[in-house]
N, C-alpha and C positions, 0 to 999 in steps of 0.2 A: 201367759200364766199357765203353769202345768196342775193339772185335777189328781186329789188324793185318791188314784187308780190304784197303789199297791195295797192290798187289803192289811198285810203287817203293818205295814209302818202308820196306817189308818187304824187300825186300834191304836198303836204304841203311841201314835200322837193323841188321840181321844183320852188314853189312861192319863197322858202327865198334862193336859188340858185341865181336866177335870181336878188332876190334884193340886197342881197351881193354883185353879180357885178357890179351894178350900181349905188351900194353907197359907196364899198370899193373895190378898185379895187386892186386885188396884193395880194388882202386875200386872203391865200389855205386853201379852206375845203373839203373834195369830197362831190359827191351827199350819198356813203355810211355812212360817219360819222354821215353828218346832219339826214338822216333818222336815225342813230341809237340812236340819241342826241332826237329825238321827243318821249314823250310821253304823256301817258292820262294825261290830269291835274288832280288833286287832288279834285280839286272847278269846282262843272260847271258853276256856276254864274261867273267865273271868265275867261272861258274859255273850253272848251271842249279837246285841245290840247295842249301842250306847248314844246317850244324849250327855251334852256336856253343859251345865248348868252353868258358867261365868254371864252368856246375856242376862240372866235373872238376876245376879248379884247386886246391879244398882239399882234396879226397881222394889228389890223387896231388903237392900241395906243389911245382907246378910251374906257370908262368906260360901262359895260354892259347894266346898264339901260340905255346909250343913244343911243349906238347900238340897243335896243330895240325898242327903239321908232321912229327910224331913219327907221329901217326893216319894221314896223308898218307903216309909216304913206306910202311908196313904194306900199303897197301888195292891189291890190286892191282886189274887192269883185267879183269873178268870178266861176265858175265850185261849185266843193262843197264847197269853200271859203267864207260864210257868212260875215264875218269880221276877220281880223288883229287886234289884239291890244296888246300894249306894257302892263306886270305888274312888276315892279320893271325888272330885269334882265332878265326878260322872255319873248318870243313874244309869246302871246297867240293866237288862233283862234277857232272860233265858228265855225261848218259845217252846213251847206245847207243842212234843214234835209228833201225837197221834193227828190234833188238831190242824197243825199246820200243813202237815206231811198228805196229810187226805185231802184239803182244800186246795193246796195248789199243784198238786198233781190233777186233780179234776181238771182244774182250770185249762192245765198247760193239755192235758190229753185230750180235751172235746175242743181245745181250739180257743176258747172263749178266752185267753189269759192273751193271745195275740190280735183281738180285736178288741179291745179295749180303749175308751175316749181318753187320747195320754193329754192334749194341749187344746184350750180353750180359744186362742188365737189362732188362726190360720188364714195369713194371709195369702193372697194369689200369688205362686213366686215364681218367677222365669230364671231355669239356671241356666246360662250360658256356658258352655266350656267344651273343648278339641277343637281347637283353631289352627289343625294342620293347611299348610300350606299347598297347594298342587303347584305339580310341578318339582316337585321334593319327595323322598323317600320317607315313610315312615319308618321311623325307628323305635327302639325302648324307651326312650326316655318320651316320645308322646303318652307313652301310657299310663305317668304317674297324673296327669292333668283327666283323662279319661277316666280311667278308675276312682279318683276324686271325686266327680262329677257322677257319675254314675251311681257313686255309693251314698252322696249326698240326695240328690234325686230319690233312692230307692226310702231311704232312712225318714226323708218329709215327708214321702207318701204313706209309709207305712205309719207317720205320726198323722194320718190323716190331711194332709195338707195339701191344698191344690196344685200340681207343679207344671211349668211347661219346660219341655227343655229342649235347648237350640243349641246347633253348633254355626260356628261361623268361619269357612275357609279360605283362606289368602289365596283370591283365582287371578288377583291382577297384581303389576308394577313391577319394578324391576329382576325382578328373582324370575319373573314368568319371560319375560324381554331376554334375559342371557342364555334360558333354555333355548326359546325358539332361535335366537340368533346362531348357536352351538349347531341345532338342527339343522339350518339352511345353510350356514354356510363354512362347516366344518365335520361333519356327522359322516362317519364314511361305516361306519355299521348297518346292517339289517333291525329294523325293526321287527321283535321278536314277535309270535302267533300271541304269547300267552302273557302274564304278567309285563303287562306294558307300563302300567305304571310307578311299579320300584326301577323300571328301567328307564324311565324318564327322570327318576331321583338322581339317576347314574350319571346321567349327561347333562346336568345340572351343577354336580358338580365337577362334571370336567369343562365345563363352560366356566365355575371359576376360577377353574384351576390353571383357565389358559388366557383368560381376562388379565390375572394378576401375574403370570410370566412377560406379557407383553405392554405392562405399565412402562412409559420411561421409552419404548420403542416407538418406533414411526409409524410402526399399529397401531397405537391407543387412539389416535383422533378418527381415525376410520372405524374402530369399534364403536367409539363413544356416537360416532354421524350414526353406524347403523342400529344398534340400540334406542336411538332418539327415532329414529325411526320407526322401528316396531313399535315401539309405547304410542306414537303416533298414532297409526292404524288403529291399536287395540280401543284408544280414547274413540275414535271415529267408526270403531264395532264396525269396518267393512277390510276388504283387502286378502291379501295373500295371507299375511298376516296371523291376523285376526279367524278365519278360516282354520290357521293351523292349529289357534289357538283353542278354538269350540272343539276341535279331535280330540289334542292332547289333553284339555283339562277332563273329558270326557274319560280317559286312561284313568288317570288320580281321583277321579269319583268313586271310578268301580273299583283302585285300589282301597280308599276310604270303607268303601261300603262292606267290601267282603270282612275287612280287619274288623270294624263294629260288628257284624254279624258274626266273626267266630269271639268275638268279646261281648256279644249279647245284651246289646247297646241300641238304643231305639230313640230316636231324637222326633220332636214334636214339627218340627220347623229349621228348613237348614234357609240361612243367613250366608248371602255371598258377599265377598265387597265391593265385587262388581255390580250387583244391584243397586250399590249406594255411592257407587261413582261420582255421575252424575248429578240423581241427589243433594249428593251433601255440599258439592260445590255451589247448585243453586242455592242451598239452604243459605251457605255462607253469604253469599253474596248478598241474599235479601234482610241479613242482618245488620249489613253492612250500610245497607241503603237505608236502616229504621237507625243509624247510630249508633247500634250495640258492641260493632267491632270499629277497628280504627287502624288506618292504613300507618307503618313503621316502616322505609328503610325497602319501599316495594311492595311489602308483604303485607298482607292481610289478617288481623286476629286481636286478641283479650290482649292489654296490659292486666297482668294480676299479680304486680309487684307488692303492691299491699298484700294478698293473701301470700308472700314468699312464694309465688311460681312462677316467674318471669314474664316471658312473651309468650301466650300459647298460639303461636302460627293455625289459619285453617287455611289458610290459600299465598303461598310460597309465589314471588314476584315474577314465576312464570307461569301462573295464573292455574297450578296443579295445584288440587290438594293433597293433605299428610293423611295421618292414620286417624288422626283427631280428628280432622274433617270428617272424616266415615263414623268416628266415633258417635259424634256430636246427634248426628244424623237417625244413626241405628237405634240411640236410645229414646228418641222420638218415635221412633217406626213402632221398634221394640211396643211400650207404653197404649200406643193409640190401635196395633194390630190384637193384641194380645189382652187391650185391660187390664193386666198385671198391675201388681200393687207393690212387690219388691222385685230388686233385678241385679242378681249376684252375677259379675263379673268372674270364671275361675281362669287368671293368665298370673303367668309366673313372677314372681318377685321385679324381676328388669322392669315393669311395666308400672311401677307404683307412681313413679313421678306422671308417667303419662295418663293414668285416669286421676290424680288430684286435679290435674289442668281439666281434664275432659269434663269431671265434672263440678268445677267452679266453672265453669263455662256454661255449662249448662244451668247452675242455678244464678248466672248473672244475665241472662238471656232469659229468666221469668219460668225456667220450665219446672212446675211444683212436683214433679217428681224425682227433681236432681237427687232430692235426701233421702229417697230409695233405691237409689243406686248405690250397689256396696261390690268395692273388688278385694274377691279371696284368693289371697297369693300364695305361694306356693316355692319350694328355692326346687334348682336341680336336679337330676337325677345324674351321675358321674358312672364312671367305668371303672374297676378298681387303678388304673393306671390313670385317670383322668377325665377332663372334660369332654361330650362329642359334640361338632360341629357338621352339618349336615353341607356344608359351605368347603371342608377341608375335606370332608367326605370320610373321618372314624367316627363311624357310628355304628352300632348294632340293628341292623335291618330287620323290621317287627318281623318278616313274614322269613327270613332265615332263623332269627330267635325260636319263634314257633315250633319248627322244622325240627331244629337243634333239642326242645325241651322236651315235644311229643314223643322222640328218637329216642331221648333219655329214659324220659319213662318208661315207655314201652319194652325196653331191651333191659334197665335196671332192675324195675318194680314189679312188670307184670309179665316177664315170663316167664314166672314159674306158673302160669297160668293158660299157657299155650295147649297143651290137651283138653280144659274144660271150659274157656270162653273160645268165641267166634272169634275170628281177623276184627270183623266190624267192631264186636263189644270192645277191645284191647283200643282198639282205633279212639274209639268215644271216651274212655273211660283217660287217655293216658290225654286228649283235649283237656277233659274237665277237672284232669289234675295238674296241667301247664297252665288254665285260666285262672288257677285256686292261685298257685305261688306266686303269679303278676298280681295278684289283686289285692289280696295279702301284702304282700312285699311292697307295693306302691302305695297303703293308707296305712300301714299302722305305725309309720314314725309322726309326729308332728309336721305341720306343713311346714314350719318353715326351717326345718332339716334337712337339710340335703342327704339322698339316698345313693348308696353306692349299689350298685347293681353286680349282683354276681351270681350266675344261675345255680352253680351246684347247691350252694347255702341256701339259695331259695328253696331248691327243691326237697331238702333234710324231709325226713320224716321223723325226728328227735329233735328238731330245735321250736323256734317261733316263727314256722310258716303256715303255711295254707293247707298244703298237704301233710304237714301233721294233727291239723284239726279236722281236714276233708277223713284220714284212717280213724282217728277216734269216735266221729260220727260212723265211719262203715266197721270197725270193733264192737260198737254196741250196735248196731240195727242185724247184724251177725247172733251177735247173742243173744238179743230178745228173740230172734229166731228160733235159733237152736235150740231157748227155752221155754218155750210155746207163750209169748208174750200175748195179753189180750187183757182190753179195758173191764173184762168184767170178772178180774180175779179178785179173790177177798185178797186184802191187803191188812196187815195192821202195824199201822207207822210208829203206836207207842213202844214198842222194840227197836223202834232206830234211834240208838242212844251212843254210839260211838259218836267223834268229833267229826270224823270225815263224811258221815253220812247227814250229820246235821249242817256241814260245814257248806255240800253239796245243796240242799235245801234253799237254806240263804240266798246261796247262791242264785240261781235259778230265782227266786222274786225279785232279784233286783236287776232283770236283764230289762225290761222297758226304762227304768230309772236310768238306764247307760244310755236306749236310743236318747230320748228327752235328750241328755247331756248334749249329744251330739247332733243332733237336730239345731239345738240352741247354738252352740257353740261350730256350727259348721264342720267338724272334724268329725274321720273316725276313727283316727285312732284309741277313742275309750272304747269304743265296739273289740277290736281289734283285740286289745289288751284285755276287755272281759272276756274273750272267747277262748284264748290261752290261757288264763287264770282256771276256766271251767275245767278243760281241756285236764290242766296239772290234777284238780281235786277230784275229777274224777278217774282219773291213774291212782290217786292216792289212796279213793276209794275202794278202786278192784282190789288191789291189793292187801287189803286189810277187812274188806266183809266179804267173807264167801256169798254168790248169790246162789248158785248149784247145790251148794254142798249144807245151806242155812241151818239154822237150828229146828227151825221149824216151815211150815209151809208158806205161813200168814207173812213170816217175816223175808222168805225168798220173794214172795207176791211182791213183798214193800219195795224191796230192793228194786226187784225188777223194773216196776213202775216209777222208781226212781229214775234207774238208767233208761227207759224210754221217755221220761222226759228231760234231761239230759241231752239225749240223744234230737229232738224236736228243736227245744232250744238253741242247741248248736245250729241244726238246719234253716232254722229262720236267722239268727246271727248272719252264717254265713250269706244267704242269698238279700241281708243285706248290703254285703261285701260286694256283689254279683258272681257268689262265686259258689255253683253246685254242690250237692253236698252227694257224693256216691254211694250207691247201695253198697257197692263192695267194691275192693282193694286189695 
């Protein structure tokens, strides 16, 4: 349940509360519907607010436009309540914009409008998500699963909520078996001083590449002996093997760890599957022996043809377990290490049939936390020419993508700036505007969108990216500069009577009501899309209220205090996003 934190819309509902009782008595609405029923009008000539009166209609047996006008002509003009007025079904309201314009710039400039109690529930929540593989190359398209998670995380936290967050990397089974097998006994390259592990991506997949040339050949049974082999060893954690194995994966950690660190990613708890090996095979099997699974055909697992999900196999007739098995297992661990109380899954669409099975499994096995396990899926990220497979080997390598975006910037955007920043600063500044267009670019479509990935549009500084809200946040902290911005200017906001200055206002109190959204709603793209909407109105703004040139002092103060909070809100927006907000550009 969300707390009436926005001080607006906490009058506006207290006004048409009050006048409801006094014109329809016996009506039930609570005070939380009507605030949820208020929003921005559409028209400001028409209105700044609007409530839509059809819920009333059957309770008080009257048509909404006269419920409208009835509500209307009760509310008087009071606190930030300009005017009440009926339009067709809608009670509209103008705000008080000396009233309004003073209160919520306080708020947002001492801080206090981003510490605010938003959500009344707040359960313990483990998000799980970046479940890159070692042994494989990071690419682009890991990042939309990443910056998901990351922005999910940031957004609970910031709604107060307790969050733990884990990743869980694929260190075992056959993907790790064709590396090592490529290494021993085909690898005629040097293994490199530096970046070991995009280069173990590399011969990964040319280990597939040579696996499936020699299918059908009198190699394949000698591949497939020696494969079974490796997997062998690694089960039995001794050998040559397994030895090569603790190096190499050792490579894909540090490549993991450095990508999270220049994506500024901090996980509470890393999850291997190799820790749950073992595990979950015991696991299985002692379910086995309580009657809970039931042996098919060799195999071991759930009939859950009644729930429409088939056989969920945990232990395959040669005596291995699947992913389920590990699944099964981790959200045991997960629960009992952790005390968590929800536990978001973030893996991608493919995966949807395999956690219905994982977890009817787990709530046909007694475990009462199965109905807190929730998985948030997510569809592809694509190349403009199509799909990557990390298997065929087209893919965009994170750590050349990088390479490629920082080069961009720094050569496109910031060198006209090469006499008056350091090397260093151009260095940092053209990072923090490559991490804005990934982060950007990977939440603000809908998750279950597929996003096509293509740098240059990412990087527009005129369209809907990152880096055109990372410049408008460093356009205004330039100008409150330039214009000696400071919290203890007289201001006077009943001069800010244009539409785009009021439109700006609004705007700006309804940025917590977006986190909430998405908080609730696991997404962010309404973050996303608030932050470009702000972005456009306050373009709209400069351009149509002089702040330098104002008519007066009080009302340059206004302004300016305007566009530094503005400017504030953008920067918490974005560093929900994970994505810095630049003094300059």
């Amino acid at each position: 349940m969300t707390i009436l934190h926005n001080k607006i819309l906490k009058q506006l509902t207290e006004a048409i509360e009050q006048s409801i009782g006094a014109n329809y008595q016996g009506a039930e609405i609570s005070s939380e519907q009507i605030n949820s029923l208020i929003s921005i009008a559409p028209n400001m000539k028409m209105g700044h607010f609007a409530f839509p009166c059809f819920p009333l209609a059957k309770a008080t047996k009257s048509a909404p436009n006269l419920i409208a006008e009835t509500l209307a002509k009760s509310i008087q003009s009071q606190g930030i309540i300009q005017e009440a007025k009926n339009v067709g079904p809608y009670l509209n309201f103008f705000i008080n914009p000396a009233q309004t314009g003073s209160e919520l710039t306080n708020e947002v400039l001492s801080g206090e409008f981003f510490t605010k109690e938003l959500v009344s529930e707040r359960p313990k929540t483990m998000i799980e998500y970046s479940q890159p593989n070692t042994h494989k190359e990071l690419h682009v398209g890991h990042m939309r699963n990443l910056c998901l998670g990351n922005a999910l995380v940031r957004i609970k936290k910031y709604a107060d909520q307790e969050v733990v967050a884990v990743t869980y990397p694929g260190d075992s089974g056959t993907h790790v078996a064709k590396c090592l097998w490529y290494l021993k006994y085909h690898n005629k390259e040097s293994i490199p001083e530096t970046d070991k592990g995009p280069w173990l991506g590399s011969i990964y997949t040319k280990a597939n590449l040579l696996l499936e040339d020699e299918l059908g050949t009198e190699k394949e049974a000698k591949n497939r002996e020696q494969l079974t082999a490796i997997l062998k060893e690694l089960e039995n954690e001794s050998g040559e093997y397994f030895d090569l194995w603790k190096e190499t994966r050792g490579w894909s950690l540090e490549m993991m760890k450095e990508a999270y660190k220049w994506a500024d990613v901090e996980f509470d708890r890393w999850f291997f599957e190799s820790e749950v090996d073992s595990p979950s095979l015991e696991l299985a099997k002692k379910l086995y022996e309580e009657g809970k699974l039931v042996k098919d055909d060799g195999a071991i697992g759930m009939n859950l043809e009644e729930d429409k999900l088939g056989f969920c196999i945990l232990i395959k007739s040669d005596g291995t377990g699947l992913y389920a098995t590990k699944d099964v297992a981790l959200a045991v661990k997960k629960f009992e290490e952790f005390g968590v109380e929800n536990n978001i899954y973030i893996v991608d669409t493919r995966q949807a049939f395999h956690f219905k099975q994982v977890f009817k499994v787990l709530e046909h096995i007694g475990f009462e936390q199965a109905k807190n396990c929730h998985h948030l899926q997510y569809n592809f990220v694509e190349l403009p020419d199509g799909a990557m497979s990390s298997r065929k080997g087209n893919i965009v390598p994170l750590k050349d993508l990088i390479n490629q975006m920082e080069s961009h910037i720094a050569n496109e955007y910031l060198s006209k700036y090469q006499d008056e920043w350091d090397k260093e600063e151009i260095a940092k500044t053209s990072s923090i505007i490559a991490r804005g267009a990934i982060n950007y670019g990977m939440t603000r479509f809908d998750n279950n969108r597929k996003i096509v990935f293509d740098m240059k549009e990412w990087l527009k500084l005129d369209g809907e990216t990152g880096p055109y809200l990372q410049y408008v946040y460093a356009r205004i902290n330039s100008l409150c500069t330039k214009l000696g911005y400071s919290s203890d200017l007289e201001a006077d906001f009943s001069k800010l009577e244009k539409d785009s200055e009021l439109a700006l206002l609004i705007k700006i109190s309804a940025f917590n009501d977006i986190v909430i959204q998405c908080h609730e709603k696991n997404s962010a793209t309404a973050l996303c899309s608030y932050l470009f909407e702000l972005g456009k109105l306050y373009n709209t703004f400069y351009a149509e209220c002089p702040i330098a040139k104002a008519e007066t002092e009080t009302l340059k103060n206004a302004r300016l205090k305007l566009s530094k909070s503005v400017s504030l809100v953008m920067k918490q927006g974005l560093s929900l996003l994970g994505i810095e907000a630049p003094e300059r550009m």
